[in-house]
C-alpha positions in Angstrom: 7.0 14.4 -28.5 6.9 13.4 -24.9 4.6 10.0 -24.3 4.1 9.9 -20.8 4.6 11.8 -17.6 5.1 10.8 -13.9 2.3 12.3 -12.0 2.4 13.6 -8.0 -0.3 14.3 -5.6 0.6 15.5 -2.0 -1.9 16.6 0.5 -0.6 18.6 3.3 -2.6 18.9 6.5 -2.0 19.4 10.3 -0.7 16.4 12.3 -2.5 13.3 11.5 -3.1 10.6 14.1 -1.5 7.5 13.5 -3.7 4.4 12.7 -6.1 6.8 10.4 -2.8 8.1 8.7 -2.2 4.3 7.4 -5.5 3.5 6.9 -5.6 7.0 4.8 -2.6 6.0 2.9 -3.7 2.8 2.1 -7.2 3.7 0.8 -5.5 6.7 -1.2 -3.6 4.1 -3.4 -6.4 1.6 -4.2 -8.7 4.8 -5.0 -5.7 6.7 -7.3 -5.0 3.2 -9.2 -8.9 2.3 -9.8 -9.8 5.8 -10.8 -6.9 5.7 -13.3 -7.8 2.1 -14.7 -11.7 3.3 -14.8 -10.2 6.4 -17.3 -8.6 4.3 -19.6 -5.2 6.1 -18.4 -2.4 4.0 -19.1 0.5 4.0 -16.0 3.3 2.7 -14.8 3.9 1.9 -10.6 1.6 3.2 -8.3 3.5 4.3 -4.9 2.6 6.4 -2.1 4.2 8.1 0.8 3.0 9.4 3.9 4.3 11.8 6.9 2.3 13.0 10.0 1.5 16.0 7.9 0.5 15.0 4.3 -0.5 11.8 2.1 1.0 11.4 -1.3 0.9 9.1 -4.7 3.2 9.2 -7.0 2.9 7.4 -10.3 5.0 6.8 -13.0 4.6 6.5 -16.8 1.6 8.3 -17.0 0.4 8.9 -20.9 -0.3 12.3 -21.8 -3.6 11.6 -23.7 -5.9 9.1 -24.1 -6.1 6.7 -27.1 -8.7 7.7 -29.6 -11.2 4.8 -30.3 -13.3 4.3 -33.1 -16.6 1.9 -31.7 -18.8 0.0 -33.8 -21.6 -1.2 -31.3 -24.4 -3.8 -33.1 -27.8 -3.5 -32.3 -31.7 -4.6 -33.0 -32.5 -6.3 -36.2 -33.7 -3.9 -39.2 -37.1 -5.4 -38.7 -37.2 -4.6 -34.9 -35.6 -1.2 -35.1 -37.8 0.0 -38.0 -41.2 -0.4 -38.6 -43.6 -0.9 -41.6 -43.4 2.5 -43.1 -39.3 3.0 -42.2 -39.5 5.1 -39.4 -37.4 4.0 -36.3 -39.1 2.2 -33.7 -38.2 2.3 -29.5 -35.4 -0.3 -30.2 -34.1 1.3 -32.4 -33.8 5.4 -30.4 -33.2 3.5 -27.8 -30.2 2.2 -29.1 -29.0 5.3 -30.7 -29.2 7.1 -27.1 -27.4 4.5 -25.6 -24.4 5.2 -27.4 -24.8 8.9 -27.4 -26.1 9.8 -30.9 -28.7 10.6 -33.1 -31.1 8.0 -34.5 -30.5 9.4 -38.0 -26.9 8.5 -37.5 -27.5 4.4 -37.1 -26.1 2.9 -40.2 -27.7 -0.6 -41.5 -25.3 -3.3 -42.2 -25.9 -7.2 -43.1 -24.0 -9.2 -40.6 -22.3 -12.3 -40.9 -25.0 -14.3 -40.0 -26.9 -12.6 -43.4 -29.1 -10.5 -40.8 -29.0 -7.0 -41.4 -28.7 -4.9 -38.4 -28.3 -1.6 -37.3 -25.1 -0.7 -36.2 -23.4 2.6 -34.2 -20.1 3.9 -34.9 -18.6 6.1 -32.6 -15.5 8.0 -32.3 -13.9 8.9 -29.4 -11.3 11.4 -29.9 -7.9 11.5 -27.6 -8.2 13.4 -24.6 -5.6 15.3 -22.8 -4.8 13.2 -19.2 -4.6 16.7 -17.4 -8.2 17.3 -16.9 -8.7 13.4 -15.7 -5.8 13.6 -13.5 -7.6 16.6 -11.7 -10.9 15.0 -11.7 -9.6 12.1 -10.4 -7.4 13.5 -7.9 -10.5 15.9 -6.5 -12.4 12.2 -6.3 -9.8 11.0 -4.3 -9.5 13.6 -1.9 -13.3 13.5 -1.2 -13.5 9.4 -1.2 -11.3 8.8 1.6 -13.1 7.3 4.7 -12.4 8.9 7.9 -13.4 7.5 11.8 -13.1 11.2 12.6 -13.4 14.2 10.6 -13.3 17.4 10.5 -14.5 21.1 9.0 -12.3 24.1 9.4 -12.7 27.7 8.9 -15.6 28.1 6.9 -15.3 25.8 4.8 -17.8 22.7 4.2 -15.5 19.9 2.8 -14.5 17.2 5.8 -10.9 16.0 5.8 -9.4 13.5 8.7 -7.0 17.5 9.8 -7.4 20.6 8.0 -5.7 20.7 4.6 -3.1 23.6 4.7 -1.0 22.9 0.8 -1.8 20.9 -2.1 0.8 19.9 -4.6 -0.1 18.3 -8.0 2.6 17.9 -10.8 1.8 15.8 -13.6 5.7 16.4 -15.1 6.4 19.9 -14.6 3.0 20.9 -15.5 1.0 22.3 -11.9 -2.6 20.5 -11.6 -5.1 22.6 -10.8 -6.6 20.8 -7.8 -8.9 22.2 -5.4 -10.1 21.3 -1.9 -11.8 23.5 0.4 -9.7 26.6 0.1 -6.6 25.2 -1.0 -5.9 25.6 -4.8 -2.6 23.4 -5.8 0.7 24.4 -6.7 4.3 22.5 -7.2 5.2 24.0 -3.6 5.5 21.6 -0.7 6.2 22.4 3.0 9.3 20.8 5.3 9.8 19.8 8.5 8.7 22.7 10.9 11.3 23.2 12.8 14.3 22.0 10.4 12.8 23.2 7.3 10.1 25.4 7.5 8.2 27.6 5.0 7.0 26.0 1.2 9.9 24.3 -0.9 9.6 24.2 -4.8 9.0 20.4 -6.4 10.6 20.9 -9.9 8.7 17.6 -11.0 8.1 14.0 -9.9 10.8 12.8 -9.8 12.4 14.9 -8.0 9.9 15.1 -5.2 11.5 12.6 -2.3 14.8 14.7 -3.0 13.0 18.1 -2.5 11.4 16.0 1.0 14.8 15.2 2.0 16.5 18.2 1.7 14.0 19.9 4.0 14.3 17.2 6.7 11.1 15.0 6.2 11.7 11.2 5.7 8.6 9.1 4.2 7.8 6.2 6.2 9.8 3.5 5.1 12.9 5.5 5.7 11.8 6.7 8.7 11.1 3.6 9.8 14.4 1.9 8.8 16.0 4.9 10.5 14.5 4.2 14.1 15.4 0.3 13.6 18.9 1.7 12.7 19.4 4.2 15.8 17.6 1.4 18.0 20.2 -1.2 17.1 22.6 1.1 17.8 21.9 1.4 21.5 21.5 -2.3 21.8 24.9 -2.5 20.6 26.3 0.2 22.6 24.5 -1.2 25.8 24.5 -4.8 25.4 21.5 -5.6 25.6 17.7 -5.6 23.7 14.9 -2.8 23.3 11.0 -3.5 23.4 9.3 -2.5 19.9 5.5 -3.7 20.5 4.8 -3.6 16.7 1.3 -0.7 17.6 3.5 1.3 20.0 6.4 1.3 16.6 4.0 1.7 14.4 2.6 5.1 15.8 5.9 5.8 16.9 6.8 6.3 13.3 4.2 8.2 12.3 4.7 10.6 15.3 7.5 12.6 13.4 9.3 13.7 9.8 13.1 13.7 10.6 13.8 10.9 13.7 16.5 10.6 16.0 16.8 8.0 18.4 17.8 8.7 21.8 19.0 7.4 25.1 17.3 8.3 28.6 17.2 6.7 32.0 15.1 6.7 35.4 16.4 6.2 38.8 17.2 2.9 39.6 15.0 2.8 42.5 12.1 2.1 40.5 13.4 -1.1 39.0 11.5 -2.1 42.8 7.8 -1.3 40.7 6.5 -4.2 39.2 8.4 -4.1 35.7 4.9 -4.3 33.7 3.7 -0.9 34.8 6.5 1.3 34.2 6.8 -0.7 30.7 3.0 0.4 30.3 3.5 3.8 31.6 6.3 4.1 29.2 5.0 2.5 25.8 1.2 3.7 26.6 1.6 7.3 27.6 5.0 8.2 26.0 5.7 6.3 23.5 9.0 5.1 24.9 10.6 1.7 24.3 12.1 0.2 27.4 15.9 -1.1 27.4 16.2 -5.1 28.6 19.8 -6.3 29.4 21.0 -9.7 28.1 19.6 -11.8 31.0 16.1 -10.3 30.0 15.8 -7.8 32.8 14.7 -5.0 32.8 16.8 -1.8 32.8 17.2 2.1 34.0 17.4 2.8 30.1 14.3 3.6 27.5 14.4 4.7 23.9 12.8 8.2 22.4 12.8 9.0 19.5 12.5 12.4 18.8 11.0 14.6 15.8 13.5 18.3 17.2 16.4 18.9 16.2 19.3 16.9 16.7 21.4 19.5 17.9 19.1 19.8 21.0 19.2 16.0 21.8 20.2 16.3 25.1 17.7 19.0 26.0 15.7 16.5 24.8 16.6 13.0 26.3 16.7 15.2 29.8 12.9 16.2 29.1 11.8 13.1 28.2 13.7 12.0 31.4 11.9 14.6 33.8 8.6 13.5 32.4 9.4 9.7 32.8 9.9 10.3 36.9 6.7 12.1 36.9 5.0 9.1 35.7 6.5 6.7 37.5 6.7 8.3 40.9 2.6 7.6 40.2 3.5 4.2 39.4 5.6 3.5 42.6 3.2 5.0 45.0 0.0 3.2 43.4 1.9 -0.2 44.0 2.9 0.7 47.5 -0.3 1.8 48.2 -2.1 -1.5 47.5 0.4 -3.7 49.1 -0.7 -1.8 52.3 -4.4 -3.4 52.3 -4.9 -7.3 52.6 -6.5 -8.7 49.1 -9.2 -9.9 51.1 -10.3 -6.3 51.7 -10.1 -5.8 47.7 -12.9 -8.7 47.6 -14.8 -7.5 49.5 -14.7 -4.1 47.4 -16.0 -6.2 44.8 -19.6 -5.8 46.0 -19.0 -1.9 44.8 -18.5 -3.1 40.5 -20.9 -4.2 39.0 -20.2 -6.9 36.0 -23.5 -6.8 34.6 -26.7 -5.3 35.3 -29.0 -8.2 35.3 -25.8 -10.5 36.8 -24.9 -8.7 39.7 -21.8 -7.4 40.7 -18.2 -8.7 40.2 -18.5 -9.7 44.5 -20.7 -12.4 42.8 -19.1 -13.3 40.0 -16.0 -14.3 42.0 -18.9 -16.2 44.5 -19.5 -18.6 41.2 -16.7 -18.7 40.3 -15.2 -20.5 43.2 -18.6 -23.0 43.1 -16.9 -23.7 39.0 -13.7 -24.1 39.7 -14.1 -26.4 42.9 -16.2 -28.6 40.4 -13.7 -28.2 37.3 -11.0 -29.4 39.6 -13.0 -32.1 40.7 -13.5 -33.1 37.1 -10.1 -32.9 36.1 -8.8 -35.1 39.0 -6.9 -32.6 40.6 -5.6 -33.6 44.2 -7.1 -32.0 47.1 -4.2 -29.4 47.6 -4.8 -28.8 44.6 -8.2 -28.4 44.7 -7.8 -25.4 47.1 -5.6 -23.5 45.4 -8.0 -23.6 42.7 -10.5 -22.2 44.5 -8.6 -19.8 46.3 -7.3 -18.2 43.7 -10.6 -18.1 41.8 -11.6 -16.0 45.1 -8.6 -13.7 44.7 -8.6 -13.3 41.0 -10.4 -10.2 40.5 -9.3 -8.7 43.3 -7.1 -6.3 41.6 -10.1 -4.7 39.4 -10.1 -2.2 42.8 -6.2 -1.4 43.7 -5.0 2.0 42.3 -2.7 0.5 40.0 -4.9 -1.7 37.7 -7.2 0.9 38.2 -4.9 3.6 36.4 -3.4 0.9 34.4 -5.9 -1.2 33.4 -4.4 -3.5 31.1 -2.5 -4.9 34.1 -5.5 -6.5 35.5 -4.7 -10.2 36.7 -0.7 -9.2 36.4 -0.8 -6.7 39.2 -3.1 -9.6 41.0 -0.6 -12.2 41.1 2.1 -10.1 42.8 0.2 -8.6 45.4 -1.3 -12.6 45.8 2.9 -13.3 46.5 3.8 -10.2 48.5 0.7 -11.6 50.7 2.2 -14.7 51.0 0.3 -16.8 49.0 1.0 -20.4 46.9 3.0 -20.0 43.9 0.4 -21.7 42.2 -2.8 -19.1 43.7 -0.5 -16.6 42.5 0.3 -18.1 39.1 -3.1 -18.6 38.4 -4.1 -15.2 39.5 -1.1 -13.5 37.1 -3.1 -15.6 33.9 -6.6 -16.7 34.5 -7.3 -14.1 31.6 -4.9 -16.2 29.0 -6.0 -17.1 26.1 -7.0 -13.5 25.6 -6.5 -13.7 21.7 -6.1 -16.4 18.7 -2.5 -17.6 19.5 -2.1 -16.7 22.9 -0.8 -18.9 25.9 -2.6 -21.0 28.0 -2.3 -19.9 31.8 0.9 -22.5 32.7 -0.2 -24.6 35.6 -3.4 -26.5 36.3 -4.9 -23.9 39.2 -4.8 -21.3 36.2 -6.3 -23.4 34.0 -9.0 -24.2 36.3 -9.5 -20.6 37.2 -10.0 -19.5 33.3 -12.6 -22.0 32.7 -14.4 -21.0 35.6 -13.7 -17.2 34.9 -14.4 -17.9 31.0 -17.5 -20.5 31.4 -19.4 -17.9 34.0 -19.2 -15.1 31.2 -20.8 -17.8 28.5 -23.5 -19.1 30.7 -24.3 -15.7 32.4 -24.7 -13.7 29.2 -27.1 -16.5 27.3 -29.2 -17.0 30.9 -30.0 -13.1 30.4 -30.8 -13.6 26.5 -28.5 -10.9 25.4 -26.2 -13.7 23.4 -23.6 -11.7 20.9 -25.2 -11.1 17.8 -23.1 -10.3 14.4 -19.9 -7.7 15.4 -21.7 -7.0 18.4 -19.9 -9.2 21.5 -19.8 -6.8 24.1 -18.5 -9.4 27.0 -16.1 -11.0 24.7 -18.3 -14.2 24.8 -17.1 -15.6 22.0 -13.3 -15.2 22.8 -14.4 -16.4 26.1 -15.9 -19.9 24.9 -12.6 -20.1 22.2 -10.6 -20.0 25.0 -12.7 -22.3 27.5 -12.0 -25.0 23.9 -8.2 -24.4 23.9 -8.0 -24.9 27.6 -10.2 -28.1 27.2 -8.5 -29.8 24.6 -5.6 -30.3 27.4 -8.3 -31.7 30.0 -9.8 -34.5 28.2 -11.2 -35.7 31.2 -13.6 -32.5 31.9 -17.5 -33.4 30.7 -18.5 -29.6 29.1 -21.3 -30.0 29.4 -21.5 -31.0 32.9 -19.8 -27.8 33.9 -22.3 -25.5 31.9 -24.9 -27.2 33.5 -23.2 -26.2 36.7 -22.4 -22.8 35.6 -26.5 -22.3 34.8 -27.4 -24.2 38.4 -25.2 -21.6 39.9 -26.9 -18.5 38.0 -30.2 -20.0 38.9 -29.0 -20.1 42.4 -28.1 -16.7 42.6 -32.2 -16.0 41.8 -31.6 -15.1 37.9 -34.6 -17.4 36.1 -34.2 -18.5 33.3 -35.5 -21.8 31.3 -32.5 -23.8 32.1 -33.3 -26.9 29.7 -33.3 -24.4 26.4 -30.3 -22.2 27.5 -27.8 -25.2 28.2 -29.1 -25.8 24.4 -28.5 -22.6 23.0 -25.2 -23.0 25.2 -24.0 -25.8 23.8 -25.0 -25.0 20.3 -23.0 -22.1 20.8 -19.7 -24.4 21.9 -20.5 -26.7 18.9 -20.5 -23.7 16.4 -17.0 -22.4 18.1 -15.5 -26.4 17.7 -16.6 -26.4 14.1 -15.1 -23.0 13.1 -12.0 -24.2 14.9 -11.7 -27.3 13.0 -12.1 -25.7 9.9 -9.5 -23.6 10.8 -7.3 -26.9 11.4 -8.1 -27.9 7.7 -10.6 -30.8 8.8 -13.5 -31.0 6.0 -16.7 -29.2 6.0 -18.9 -32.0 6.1 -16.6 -34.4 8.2 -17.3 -31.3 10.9 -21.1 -31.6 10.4 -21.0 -35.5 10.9 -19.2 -35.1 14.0 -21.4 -32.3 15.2 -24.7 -34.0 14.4 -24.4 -36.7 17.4 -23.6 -34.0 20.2 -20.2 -34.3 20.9 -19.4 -30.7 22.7 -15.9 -32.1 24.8 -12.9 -30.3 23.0 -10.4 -32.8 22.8 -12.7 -35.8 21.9 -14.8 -33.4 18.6 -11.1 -33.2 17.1 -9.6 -36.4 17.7 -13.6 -37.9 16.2 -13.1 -35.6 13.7 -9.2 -35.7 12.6 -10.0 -39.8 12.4 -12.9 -40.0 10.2 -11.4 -37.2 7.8 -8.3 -39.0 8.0 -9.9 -42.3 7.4 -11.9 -40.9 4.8 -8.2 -39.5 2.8 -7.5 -42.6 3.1 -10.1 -44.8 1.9 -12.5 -42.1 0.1 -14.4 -44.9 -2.6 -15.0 -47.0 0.9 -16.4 -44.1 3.1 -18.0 -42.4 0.1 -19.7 -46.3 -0.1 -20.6 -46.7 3.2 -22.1 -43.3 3.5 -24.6 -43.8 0.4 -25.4 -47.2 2.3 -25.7 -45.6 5.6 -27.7 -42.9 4.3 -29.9 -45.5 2.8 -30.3 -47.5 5.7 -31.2 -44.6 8.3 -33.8 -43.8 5.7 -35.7 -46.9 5.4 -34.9 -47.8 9.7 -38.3 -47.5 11.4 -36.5 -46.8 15.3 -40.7 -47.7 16.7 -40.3 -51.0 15.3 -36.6 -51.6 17.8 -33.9 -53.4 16.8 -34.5 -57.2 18.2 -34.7 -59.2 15.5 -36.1 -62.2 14.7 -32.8 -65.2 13.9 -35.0 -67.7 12.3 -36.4 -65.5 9.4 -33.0 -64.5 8.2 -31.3 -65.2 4.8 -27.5 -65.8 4.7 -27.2 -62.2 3.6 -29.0 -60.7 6.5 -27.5 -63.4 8.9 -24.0 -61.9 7.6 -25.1 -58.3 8.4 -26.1 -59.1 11.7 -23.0 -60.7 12.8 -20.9 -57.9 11.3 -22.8 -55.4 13.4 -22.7 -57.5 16.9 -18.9 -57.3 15.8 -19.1 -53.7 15.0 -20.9 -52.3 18.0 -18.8 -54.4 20.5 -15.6 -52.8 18.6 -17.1 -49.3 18.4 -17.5 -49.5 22.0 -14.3 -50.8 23.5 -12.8 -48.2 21.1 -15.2 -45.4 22.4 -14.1 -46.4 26.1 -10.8 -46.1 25.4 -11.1 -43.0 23.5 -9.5 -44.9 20.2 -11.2 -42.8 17.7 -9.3 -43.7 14.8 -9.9 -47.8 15.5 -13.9 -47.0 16.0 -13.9 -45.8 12.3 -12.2 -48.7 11.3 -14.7 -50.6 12.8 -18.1 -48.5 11.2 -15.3 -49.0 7.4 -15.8 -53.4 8.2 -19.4 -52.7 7.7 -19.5 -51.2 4.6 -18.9 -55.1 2.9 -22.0 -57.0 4.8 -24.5 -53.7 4.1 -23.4 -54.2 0.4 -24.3 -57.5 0.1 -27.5 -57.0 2.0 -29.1 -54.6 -0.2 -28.1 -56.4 -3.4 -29.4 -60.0 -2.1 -32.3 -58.8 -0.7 -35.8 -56.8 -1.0 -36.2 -54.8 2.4 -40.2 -53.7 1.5 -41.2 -57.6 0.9 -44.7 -58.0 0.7 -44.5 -60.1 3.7 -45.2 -58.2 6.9 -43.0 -59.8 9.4 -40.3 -60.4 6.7 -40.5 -56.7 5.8 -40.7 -55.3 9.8 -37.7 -58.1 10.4 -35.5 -56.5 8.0 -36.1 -53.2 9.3 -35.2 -54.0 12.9 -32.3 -55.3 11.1 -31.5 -51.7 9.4 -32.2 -50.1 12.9 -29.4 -52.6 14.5 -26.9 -51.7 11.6 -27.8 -47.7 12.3 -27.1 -48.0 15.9 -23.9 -49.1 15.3 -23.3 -45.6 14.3 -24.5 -44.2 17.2 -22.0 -41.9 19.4 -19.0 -41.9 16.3 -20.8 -39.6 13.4 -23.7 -38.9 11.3 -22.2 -40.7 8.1 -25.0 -40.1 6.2 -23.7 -36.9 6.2 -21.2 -37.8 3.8 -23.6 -39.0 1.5 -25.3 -35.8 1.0 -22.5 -33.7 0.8 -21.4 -35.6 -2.0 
């Protein structure tokens, strides 16, 4: 007698859209395993496959029934779950209908313990997996999560397309499913032009096969079949194809039975700026454009098509009519533009508004020139310099208005940067132009040269300040102006300007708001602003594996500047790797100190009263501050710790040899001007007490 089964369920629907097909697919695993694991149904692998037009899971090894299970369940004491005259109490009906039977059916038992107890046994028979298989499929159907869905003839159930087939084997046996108005069968449905109408899935196993056969692919062959026919073409033409991994990715879910095919467009519009015939191409076809070996771009592109082979030059020819279509657009947006100065884009800019309570993007750009000027100055940039900076912190929105950023919109800052040339501008103003926008993501490149550097902090640093000066700061997943992307990237840019004061420039940035007539309580917002900088720098540096509480200590004395937080940081943790009894030592004594200190009482202390102990301590921390503070000046993090790590020795011994709260007034206030001149040493590097408590 047969043991187990493999079990299918397919769910046929009209085309589904891409990213919630995957999504679907995914969820539909996780849901068939779970509900399977919840039923006690013991399985083999748990696989699925998806096309455009249905989800499936297929597992294998599927029992045919479940195992029959004989419980024995302990519960209340005799004397709780009976009373005086024998009759069961609460406890003990409470019990019983806890495990589904009658009181009359508890049993009493004595227990090891010599206790006697009531006890429950219950049998639970083997059930056929058939009827759980359906349940659970029906479950599934229902449970997936959909951003859109939709109803369909009369019907009430919601379902990411209309569901046209359902097919449900577990062996040969047909699973009576339902969904909406579709009852299952062991019929599935083919590709619709190479092999339409219902085909017959014997079982299981044989389902791919049956797929095959009528020209539908799941998506890992599919997938490896448009890598195949891509490398093909690179092979044949020498040279590489664009696959953004999004633009693939739907790609392969756009069709059943793929073939990969060759088009071109005229060469003349290899003239268009390369960026926006890839993004008409990849963004409104789906096409991959063909590079030759020197990186350039070429007349070719890659489609890959979901007809019928035998019709792939009808096909390539379409695609090819369509592609002209799009980028005749493309060529006569471009030359449009370069007919107007960017000057007269600027001044456009009074028309777009960036915020509502900031003012338009015509003032935005105003600011940002007053930033940049003053980032430039900070970061020692020459005067030349200097002007390019601001200049192209003038120019770099300017594209927002042309025809082709406004139809392409992702091109905003690239499209910039050539019109900035074809106008005759620096290389750098147009550099900086092309990639004031960079980073735009975790892992993306800085703008390359020091004018586009300048320009994103001014571009970046404006957003920041402007959003907080209104109050409307983001606020869990809502981040509607990218603020916090924005202040990431202002940090990454940083960390290669050590010489920029942050906080200078967002008090800047907030005098230049304030100018524009936006009030605000600037003391409390360049707070809130700062804090903001100092929660992005800790999240950062937990990202680059520096310790939770090493981050707090460094954050606890201010520091906001980029590069300085992680070097302050990387050397006390480093220090601490090193040395942890010491630091762990020197914290606890810190910790101590900082606690008894009295700052009202200062720190000039009196010579003559000291004891040998305190007279040691004292020197150590004339020693220690004069070493902190060279170190500090010279940005020598790493030898400033080394210098708070010789103190740990002379606190010691101070606090061993001698009784701080001494009865004696000026002894006791002596000692605590001491403890104030040993904290102070601290002052600037790290909260080390910090350490103490973490502990």
């Amino acid at each position: 007698m047969e043991r187990t089964r493999d079990f299918l369920l397919e769910i046929g629907s009209e085309e589904l859209p891409s990213a919630p097909l995957m999504k679907a697919i995914a969820q539909l695993g996780r849901l068939f395993e779970t509900g399977l694991d919840e039923a006690g149904l013991a399985h083999g692998e748990v696989r699925t496959l998806s096309t455009p037009r249905r989800l499936a899971v297929l597992v294998s090894d599927v029992v045919v029934e479940t195992e029959a299970v004989h419980e024995v369940k302990r519960g209340p004491a005799c004397a709780i779950a009976f009373d005086a005259s024998g009759q069961p109490t609460k406890a003990a009906s409470g019990f019983a209908r806890g495990r589904g039977i009658d009181v009359s059916e508890l049993v009493r038992r004595v227990d090891k313990d010599g206790k006697e107890y009531v006890f429950a046994e219950v049998e639970k028979p083997a059930r056929p997996s058939a009827p759980i298989l359906r349940d659970i499929s029906e479950r599934c159907i229902k449970g997936l999560d959909w951003p859109r869905s939709q109803r369909w003839g009369s019907e009430h159930e919601r379902f990411g397309r209309p569901v046209r087939w359902i097919c449900c084997l577990f062996g040969s046996e047909v699973i009576g499913v339902r969904f909406a108005d579709v009852t299952a069968s062991n019929t599935t449905r083919g590709h619709r032009v190479l092999g339409p109408g219902t085909h017959v899935v014997s079982d299981p196993a044989h389902y791919e096969e049956v797929l095959e056969g009528a020209c539908v692919l799941g998506e890992e062959r599919r997938r490896a079949a448009i890598r195949e026919g891509i490398a093909a073409i690179e092979r044949a033409e020498g040279g590489r194809v664009d696959t953004p991994g999004r633009t693939f990715d739907e790609v392969v879910n756009l069709c059943e039975w793929p073939t990969v095919l060759l088009g071109h467009f005229d060469e003349e519009f290899l003239a268009v700026p390369h960026e926006i015939i890839c993004e008409s191409m990849l963004s409104n076809q789906r096409y991959f454009p063909l590079y030759d070996e020197e990186g350039n771009l070429t007349c070719g592109f890659v489609v890959v098509s979901n007809a019928d082979p035998a019709c792939a030059s009808v096909v390539a020819a379409g695609n090819e009519r369509v592609v002209r279509a799009r980028l005749d657009d493309a060529k006569f947006f471009y030359q449009e533009d370069l007919a107007h100065p960017m000057d007269s884009f600027v001044d456009r800019l009074d028309a777009v508004v960036f915020q509502e309570k900031l003012g338009t993007m015509r003032q935005k750009v105003a600011r940002m020139e007053a930033l940049a000027a003053e980032t430039a100055r900070a970061a020692g940039l020459g005067e030349d310099e200097a002007s390019e900076c601001v200049r192209a912190a003038h120019l770099a929105k300017a594209d927002l208005v042309s025809s082709a950023v406004v139809e392409f919109t992702n091109q905003q800052g690239v499209m910039g940067g050539y019109y900035a040339r074809a106008a005759g501008e620096p290389d750098g103003v147009c550099l900086a132009v092309r990639e004031h926008y960079r980073p735009r993501f975790a892992g993306d490149e800085l703008p390359s040269n020091g004018v586009g550097r300048v320009v994103a902090i001014a571009d970046k640093l404006d957003t920041v300040c402007g959003i907080f000066a209104i109050d409307e700061p983001p606020t869990g997943s809502s981040d509607p102006y990218a603020v916090r992307r924005s202040a990431i990237g202002v940090i990454n840019i940083l960390r290669t300007m050590p010489s920029v004061d942050l906080e200078a420039l967002v008090s800047c940035a907030l005098g230049l708001l304030a100018e524009q007539g936006i009030r605000f309580e600037r003391e409390q917002v360049l707070g809130s602003v700062c804090a903001f900088f100092s929660a992005r720098l800790a999240a950062m540096a937990k990202d680059d594996g520096i310790s939770p509480d090493t981050i707090e200590a460094v954050r606890a004395v201010g520091v906001i500047d980029p590069d300085e937080f992680f070097a302050r940081a990387h050397a006390l943790d480093q220090a601490r790797t090193a040395e942890p009894e010491l630091f762990d030592d020197l914290a606890t004594a810190y910790a101590r100190a900082s606690h008894l200190a009295d700052p009202a009482l200062g720190d000039e202390v009196d010579e003559s009263l000291l004891a040998p102990s305190e007279a040691a301590l004292l020197s150590a921390c004339e020693a220690g501050r004069a070493e902190v503070a060279s170190a500090l000046a010279s940005r020598s993090y790493g030898e400033a710790v080394k210098a708070l790590a010789r103190l740990r020795e002379p606190i010691d011994r101070f606090f061993v040899d001698v009784l701080v709260m001494d009865e004696d007034q000026r002894l006791r206030d002596n000692r605590l001007r001491l403890l104030n001149r040993f904290a102070r040493v601290f002052d600037g590097v790290a909260d080390i007490g910090v350490l103490a408590r973490k502990k």
